[in-house]
N, C-alpha and C positions, 0 to 999 in steps of 0.2 A: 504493500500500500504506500510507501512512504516512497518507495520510486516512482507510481505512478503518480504524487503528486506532486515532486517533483519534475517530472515530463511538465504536467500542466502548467506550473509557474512559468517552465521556459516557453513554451509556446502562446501562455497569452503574453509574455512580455514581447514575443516578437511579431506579433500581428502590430503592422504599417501603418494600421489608423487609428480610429480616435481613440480607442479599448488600449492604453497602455500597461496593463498589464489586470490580470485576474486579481479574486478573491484572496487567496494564497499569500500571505510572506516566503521571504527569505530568512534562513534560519540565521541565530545570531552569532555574526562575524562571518559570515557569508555574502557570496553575491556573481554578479553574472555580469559578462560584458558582450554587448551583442551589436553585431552588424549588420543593416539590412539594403540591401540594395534595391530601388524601383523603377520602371519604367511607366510612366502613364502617358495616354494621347487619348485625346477628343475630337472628333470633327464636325459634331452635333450636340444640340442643346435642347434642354428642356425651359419652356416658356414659361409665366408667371401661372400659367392655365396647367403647366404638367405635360402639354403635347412634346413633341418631338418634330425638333427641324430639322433641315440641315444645313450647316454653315461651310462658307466658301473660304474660310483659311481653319486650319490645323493647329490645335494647342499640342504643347508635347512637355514633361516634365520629367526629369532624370533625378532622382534624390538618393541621396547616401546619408544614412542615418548610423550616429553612433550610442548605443544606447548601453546605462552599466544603472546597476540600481546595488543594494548594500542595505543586510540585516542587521540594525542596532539594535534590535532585542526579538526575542521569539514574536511581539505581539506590535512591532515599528519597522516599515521599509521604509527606505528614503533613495529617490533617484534622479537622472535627469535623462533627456537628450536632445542633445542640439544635435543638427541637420543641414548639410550641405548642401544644395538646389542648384539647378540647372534647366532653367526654360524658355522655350522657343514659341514663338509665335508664326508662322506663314500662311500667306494667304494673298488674294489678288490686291489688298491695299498695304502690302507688303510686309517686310520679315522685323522682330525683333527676338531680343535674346535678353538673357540676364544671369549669373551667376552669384555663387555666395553662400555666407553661413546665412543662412534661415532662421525662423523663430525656435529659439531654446524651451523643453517644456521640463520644469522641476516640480515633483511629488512628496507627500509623505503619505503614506498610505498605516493604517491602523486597523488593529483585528479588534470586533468589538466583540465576536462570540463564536464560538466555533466546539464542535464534537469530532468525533471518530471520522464522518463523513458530510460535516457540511462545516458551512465557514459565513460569517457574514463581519464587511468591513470597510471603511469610510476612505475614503482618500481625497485631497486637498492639492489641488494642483495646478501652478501657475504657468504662462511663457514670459519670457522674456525676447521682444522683436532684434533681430540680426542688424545688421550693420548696413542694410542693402537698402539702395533707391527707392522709394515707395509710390514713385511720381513716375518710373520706369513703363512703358507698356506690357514689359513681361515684367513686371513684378512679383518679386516673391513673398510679398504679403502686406499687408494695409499699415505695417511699422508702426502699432501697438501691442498692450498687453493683455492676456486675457486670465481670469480665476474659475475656477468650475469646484463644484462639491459633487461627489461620486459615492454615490451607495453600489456595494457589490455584494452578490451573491453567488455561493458557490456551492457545489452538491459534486460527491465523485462517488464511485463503488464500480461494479459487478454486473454484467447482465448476463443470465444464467437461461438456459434450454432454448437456443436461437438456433435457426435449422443449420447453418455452416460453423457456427462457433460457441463454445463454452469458456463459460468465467469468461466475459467479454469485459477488460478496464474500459471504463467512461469515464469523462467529466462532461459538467455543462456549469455553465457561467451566464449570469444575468446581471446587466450594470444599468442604470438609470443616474443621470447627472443635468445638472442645471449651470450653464456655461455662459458668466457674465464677461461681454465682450468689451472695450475701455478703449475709445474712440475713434465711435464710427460704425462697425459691424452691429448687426441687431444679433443680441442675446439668443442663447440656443437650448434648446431640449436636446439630451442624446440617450437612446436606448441600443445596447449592443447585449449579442447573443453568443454564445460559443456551444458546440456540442463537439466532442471530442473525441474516438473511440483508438484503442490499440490493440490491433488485430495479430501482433505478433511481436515476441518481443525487439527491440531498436525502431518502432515504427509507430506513431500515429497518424491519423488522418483527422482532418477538423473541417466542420461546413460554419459558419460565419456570416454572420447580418449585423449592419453597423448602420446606423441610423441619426439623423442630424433634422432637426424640427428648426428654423428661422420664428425668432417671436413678434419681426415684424416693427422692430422700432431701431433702425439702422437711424442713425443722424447723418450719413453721408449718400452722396449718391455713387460715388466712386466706383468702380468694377474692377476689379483684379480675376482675371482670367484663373480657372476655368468659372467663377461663382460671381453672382451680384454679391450685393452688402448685407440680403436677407434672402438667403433660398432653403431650400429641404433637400434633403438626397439620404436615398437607400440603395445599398451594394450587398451584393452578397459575394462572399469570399469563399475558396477552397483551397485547401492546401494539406502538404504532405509532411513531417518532420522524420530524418533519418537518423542512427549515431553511424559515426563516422571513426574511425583510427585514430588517436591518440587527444583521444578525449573530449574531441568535436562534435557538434550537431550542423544538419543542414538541415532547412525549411526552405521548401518552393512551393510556390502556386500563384494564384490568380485572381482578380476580382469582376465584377460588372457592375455595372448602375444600373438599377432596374428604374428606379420611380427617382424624379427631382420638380424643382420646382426654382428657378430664375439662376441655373448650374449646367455644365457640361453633360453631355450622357460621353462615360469613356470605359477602357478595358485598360486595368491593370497588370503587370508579371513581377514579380520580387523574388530575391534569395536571401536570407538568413541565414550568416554563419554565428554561432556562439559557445562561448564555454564560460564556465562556473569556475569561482574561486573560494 
């Protein structure tokens, strides 16, 4: 049990969006340094209506994210990750570009209760905006800061008499957070989903819903590519985590945009390499 929930911590810490990391601590004097590399592109948008158009220039965003977090006691994590970006714009009114360290996001996360097989626990987590142009047309973000309160919840065990597998490890993870955004962007609802299984041991597979609600009180009109100041978007991810030789994990997979509202409709690819200390 204590391995597979293990697996879990790593694998919600290395999911690319807003779910920085699961229910779960790192135990004390521990922790993990992880690397995740993305590719995203859009070439269509969804309107303030939800429809789907299509747009005559191409957003594209390359991100290399360095993420490490650190148990200061069985029942406190603390982390951060700042984020390298690289984004392109093309299209018939032509190309821009922009690079750069990206907004930094730092956590403390805290276990408020937890048993043999569930967990529940609070985390508090701000950014700190990068160094980069925000007046850029590729801009890599609106060059403020944001605070968010995160309830998690967490449940792991067993699923027993399934027609191809027994003693099946699971987890699933449910996060719900309220995300005040500090000038400009309107404030955000986020609910993310995790379901997790390990069908063999060095392997999990995870399906993933990550969810972003706009509250609709943006004070600026600005647009920073792929998203207005106040839109919605839901993706759904899949992905694979392997162990690897000398102590390594990888994670690949993938994401889509199913539903938005005033944001890009795009397809994402990522790899995750990480190990524990």
């Amino acid at each position: 049990m204590k391995r597979v929930i293990a697996l879990i911590a790593v694998i919600l810490l290395t999911s690319h969006e807003s779910a920085l990391a699961g229910a779960w601590m790192q135990s004390e004097g521990q922790g993990q340094v992880i690397t995740t590399a993305t590719y995203y592109s859009t070439d269509s948008f969804f309107t303030k209506n939800g429809s789907r158009v299509d747009q005559t220039s191409r957003y594209s965003k390359y991100s290399i994210d360095a993420y490490a977090e650190y148990g200061l006691s069985e029942a406190y994590t603390i982390g951060l990750q700042p984020s390298y970006d690289f984004t392109q714009i093309k299209g018939s009114g032509g190309n821009a570009s922009e690079n750069g360290l990206a907004d930094t996001s730092i956590f403390l996360r805290e276990r408020i209760w937890h048993d043999d097989y569930n967990v529940f626990s609070m985390q508090e987590l701000a950014t700190i905006p990068g160094p980069y142009d925000k007046h850029s047309q590729a801009a890599l973000g609106y060059g403020q800061s944001d605070l968010e309160l995160r309830g998690l919840y967490g449940n792991s065990g067993t699923l027993e008499n399934l027609p191809y597998f027994n003693n099946l490890p699971y987890f699933a993870d449910i996060e719900g957070a309220y995300r005040e955004r500090f000038g400009g962007p309107a404030n955000e609802l986020r609910l993310d989903l995790t379901l997790g299984v390990k069908p063999e041991d060095g392997l999990m597979l995870l399906a993933q819903s990550f969810n972003i609600i706009g509250l609709g009180n943006a004070t600026t009109t600005t647009f920073v590519p792929p998203s207005a100041p106040n839109y919605d978007l839901s993706k759904i991810q899949l992905s694979g985590v392997i162990d690897v030789p000398y102590g390594f994990s990888l994670q690949a997979g993938g994401s889509v945009d199913v539903y938005g509202r005033n944001t890009g409709e795009g397809e994402s690819i990522f790899l995750a390499v990480w190990r524990s200390f």
